[in-house]
C-alpha positions as CSV (number, residue, x, y, z in Angstrom):
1,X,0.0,0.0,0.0
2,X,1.6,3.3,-0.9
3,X,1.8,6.5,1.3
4,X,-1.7,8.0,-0.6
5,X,-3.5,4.6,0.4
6,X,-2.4,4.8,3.7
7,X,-3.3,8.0,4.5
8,X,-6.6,7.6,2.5
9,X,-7.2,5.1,4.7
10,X,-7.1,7.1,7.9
11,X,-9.2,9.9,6.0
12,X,-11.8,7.8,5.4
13,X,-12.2,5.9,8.5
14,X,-12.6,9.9,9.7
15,X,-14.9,10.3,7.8
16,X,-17.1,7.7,8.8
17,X,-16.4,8.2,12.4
18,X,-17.5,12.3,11.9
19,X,-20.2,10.9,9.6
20,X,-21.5,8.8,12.4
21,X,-21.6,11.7,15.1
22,X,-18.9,10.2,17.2
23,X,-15.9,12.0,18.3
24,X,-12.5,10.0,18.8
25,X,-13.1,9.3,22.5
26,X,-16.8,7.9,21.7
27,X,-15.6,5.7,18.9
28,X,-12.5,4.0,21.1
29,X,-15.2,2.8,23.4
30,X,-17.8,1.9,21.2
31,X,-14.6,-0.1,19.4
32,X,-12.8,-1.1,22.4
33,X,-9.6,0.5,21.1
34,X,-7.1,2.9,22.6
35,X,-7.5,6.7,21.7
36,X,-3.5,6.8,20.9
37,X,-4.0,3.8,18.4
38,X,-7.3,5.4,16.8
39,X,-5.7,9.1,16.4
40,X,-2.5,7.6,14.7
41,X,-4.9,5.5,12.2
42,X,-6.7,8.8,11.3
43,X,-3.3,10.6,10.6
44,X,-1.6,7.8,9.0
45,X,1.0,7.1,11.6
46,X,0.2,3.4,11.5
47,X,1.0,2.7,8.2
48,X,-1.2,-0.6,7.9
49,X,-3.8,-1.4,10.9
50,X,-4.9,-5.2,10.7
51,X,-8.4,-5.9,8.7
52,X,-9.3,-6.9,12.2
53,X,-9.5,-3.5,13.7
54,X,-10.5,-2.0,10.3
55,X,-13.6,-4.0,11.0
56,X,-14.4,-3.3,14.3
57,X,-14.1,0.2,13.4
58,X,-16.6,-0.1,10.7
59,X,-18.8,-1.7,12.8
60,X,-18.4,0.8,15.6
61,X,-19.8,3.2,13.3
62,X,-22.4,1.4,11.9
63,X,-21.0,0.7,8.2
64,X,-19.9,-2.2,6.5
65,X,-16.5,-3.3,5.5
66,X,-16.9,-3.1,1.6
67,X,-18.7,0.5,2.3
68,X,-15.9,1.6,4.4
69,X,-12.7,0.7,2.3
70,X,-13.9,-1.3,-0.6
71,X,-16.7,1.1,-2.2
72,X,-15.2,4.0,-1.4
73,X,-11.4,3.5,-3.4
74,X,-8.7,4.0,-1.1
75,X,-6.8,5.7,-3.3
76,X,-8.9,7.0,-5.4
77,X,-7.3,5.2,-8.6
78,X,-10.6,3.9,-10.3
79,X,-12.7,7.6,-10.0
80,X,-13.0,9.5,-13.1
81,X,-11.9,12.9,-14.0
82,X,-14.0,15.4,-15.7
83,X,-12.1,16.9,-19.0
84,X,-11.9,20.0,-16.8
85,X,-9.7,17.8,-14.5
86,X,-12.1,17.9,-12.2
87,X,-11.7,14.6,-9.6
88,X,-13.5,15.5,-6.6
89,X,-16.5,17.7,-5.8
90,X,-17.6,19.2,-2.6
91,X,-21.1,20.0,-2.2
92,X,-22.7,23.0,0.3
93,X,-25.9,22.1,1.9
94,X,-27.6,25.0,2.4
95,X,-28.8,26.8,-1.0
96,X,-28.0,23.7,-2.6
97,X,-29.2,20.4,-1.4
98,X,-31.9,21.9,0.3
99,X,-33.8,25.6,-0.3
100,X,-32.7,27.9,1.8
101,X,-34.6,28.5,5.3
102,X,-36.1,31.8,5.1
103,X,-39.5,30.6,6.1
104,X,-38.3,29.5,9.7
105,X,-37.8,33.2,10.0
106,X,-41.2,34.4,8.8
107,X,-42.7,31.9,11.9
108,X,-40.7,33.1,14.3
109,X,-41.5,36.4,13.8
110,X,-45.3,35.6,13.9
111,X,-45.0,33.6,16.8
112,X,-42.5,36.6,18.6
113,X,-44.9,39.5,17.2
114,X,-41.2,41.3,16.5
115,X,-40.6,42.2,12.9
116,X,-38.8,40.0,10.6
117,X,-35.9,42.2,10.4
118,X,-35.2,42.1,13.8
119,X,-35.6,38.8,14.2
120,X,-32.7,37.8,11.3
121,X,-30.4,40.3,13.1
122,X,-30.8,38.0,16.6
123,X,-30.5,35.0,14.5
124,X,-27.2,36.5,12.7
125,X,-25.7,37.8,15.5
126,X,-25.3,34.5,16.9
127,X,-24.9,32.1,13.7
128,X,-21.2,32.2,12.8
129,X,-20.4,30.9,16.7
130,X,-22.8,28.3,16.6
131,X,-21.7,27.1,13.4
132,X,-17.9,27.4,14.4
133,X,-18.9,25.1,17.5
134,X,-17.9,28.2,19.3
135,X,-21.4,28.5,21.2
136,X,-23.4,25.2,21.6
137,X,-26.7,25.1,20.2
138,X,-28.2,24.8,23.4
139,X,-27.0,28.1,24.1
140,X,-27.9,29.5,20.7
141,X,-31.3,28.6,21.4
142,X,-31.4,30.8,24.8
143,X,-29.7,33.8,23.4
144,X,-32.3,34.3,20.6
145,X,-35.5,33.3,22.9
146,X,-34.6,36.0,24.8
147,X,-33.5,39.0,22.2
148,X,-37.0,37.5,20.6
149,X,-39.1,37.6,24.1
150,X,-39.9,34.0,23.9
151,X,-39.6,31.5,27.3
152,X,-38.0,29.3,24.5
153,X,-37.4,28.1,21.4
154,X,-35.6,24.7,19.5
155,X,-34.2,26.3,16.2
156,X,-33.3,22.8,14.7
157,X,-36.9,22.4,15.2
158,X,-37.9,25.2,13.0
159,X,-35.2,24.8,10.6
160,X,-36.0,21.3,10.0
161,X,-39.9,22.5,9.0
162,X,-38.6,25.5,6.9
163,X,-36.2,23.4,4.1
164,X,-36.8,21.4,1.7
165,X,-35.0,19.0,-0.8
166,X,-33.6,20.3,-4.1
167,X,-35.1,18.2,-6.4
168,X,-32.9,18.4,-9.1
169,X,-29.7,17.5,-7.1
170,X,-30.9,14.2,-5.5
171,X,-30.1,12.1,-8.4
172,X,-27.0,14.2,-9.7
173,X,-25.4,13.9,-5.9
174,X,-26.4,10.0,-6.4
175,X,-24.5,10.0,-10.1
176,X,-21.8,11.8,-8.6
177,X,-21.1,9.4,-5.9
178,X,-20.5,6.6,-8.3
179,X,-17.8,8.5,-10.3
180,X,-16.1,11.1,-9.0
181,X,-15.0,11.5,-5.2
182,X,-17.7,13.8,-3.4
183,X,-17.7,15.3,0.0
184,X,-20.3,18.1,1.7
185,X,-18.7,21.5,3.4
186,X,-21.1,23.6,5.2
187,X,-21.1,26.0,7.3
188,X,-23.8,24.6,9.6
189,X,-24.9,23.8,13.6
190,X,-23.9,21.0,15.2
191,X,-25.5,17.3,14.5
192,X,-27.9,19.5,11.7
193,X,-26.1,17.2,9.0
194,X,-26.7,13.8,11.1
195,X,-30.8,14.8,11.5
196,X,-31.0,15.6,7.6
197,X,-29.5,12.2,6.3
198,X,-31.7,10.2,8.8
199,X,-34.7,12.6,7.2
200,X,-33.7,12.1,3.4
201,X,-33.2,16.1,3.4
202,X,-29.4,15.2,1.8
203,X,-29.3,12.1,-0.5
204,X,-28.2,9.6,1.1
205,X,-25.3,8.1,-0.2
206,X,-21.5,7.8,1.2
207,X,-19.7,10.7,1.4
208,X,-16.0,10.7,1.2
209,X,-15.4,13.3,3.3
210,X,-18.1,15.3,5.2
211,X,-16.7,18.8,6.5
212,X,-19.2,20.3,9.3
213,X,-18.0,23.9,10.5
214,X,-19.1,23.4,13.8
215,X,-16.8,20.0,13.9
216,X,-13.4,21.7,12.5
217,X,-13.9,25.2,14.0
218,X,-13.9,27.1,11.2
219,X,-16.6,28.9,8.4
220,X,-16.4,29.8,5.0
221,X,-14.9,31.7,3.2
222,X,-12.3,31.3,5.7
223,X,-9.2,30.2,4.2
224,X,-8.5,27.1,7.1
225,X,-11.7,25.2,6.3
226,X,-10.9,25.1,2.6
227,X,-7.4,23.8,3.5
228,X,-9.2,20.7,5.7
229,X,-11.5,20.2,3.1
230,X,-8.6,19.6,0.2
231,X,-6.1,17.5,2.9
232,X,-8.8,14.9,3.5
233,X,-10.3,15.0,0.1
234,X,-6.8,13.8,-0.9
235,X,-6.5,15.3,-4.1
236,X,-5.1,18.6,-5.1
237,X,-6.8,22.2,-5.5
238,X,-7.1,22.0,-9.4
239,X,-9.0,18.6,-9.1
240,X,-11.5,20.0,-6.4
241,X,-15.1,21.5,-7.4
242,X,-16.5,23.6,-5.0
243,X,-20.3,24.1,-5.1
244,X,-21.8,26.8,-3.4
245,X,-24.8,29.3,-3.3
246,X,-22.6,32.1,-1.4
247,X,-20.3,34.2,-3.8
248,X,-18.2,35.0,-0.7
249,X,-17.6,31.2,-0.7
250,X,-17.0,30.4,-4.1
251,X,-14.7,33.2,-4.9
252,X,-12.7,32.0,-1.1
253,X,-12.2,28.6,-3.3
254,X,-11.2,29.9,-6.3
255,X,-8.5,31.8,-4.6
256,X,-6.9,28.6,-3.7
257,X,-6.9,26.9,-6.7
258,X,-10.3,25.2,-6.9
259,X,-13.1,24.4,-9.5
260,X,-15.8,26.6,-8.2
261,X,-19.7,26.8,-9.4
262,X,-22.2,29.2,-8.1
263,X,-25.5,27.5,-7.5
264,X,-29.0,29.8,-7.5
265,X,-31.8,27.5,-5.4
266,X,-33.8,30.0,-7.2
267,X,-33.2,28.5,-10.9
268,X,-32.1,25.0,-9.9
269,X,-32.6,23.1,-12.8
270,X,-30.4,25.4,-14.5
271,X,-27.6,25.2,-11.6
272,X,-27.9,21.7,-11.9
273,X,-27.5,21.4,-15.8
274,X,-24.4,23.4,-15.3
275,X,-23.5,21.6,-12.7
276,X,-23.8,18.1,-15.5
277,X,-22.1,20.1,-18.2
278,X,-19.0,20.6,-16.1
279,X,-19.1,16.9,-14.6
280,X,-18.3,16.1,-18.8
281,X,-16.1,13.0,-18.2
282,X,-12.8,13.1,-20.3
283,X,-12.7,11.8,-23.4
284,X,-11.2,8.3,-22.6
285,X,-14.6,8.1,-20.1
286,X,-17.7,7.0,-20.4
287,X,-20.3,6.9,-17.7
288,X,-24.0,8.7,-18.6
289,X,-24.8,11.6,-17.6
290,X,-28.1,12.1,-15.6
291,X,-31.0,13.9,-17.7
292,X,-33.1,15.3,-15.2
């Protein structure tokens, strides 16, 4: 196994782990294994951990062997590139693989009788802690009940009523998955992208890499979250799409080298089709495009 496998390996078992809402301590118990032995197989440090513990891993965090090294190609060697050189795209959630969640702020401000302006300001104020995992969402929830006058109030709950699936990018994400390396980055609240996979808000396939702001500590368009998001993609700037509804964000990416495409949840299907056209396998590829 070469040094890319190895640490591909350790990227992905990350992956699942983060994917599974576990940190490292609650995996090495669920597993049985030793936090010093787990942290060196995420960085690579142990250059080839026995099948055995691979295993126990995966079942730790409820996926199967094949899904955790066999599926996803260690290495990367049998994805296709785009004849853009595209290898690998990252996906945002907000904006677009769900609409955005204007509408949790129209209820809140019936239900606070305080005007909808005043009520995205509170909300605002707050947002880039929460999704930095700076402030817990149990917190977040406190500070705006009170700026809004309420005894309380569950956010999640309110987001989770407000969005909505993109149509159009459920089966491209699916297509996606079976060809090119893919991976979310959001800027979102903690365990919001655990609840919308067990809903079917974000398609539900397997994610090489799943970058949560509030799980590394930083936001877009800050410059360290794009830097996570390319070391355990595994593949270099030019090969990495970033999709995005934030111009902010995009033009961040594009700064560092990415692919970057702005998405409007206003005229999906037309984001999407761009999205397709730009996904063009090289010539010596073959797979078929999704139509719709």
């Amino acid at each position: 196994m070469s040094d890319r496998d190895e640490k591909w390996l350790g990227k992905r078992l990350q992956a699942a782990r983060q994917a599974a809402g576990l940190t490292q301590q609650s995996l090495c118990q669920k597993a049985g294994l030793s936090y010093s032995t787990l942290a060196k197989i995420e960085r690579g440090a142990i250059k080839s951990p026995s099948i055995f513990t691979v295993q126990t891993i995966a079942g730790a965090v409820g996926v199967s062997l094949d899904d955790l090294i066999g599926l996803n190609q260690l290495a990367g060697h049998d994805r296709q590139r785009s004849k853009s050189g595209i290898s690998f795209i990252y996906f945002d959630i907000n904006g677009c693989l769900v609409h955005f969640y204007h509408a949790a702020f129209t209820c809140l401000a019936e239900m606070s009788g305080q005007p909808a302006d005043i009520v995205e300001m509170a909300f605002w104020h707050h947002n880039d802690q929460v999704c930095r995992g700076e402030m817990s969402l149990k917190d977040f929830n406190s500070a705006l009940a009170k700026q809004l006058k309420l005894p309380s109030l569950d956010w999640q709950t309110y987001y989770l009523e407000a969005v909505e699936p993109i149509a159009e990018m459920a089966e491209l994400v699916s297509w996606a998955s079976e060809h090119y390396g893919i991976g979310l980055l959001t800027n979102i609240m903690p365990g919001f992208v655990e609840v919308m996979r067990e809903r079917g808000f974000i398609p539900n396939v397997t994610y090489d890499s799943i970058i949560d702001s509030s799980q590394v500590h930083a936001i877009k368009p800050e410059a360290k979250i794009y830097e996570i998001a390319a070391e355990r993609a595994n593949f270099p700037p030019e090969e990495i799409l970033l999709v995005d509804d934030s111009r902010a964000n995009v033009m961040a990416a594009a700064k560092l080298g990415w692919h970057v495409l702005w998405f409007d949840d206003e005229n999906a299907a037309d984001s999407a089709a761009r999205i397709r056209e730009t996904l063009e396998p090289a010539a010596h590829e073959s797979p078929a495009l999704p139509t719709s």
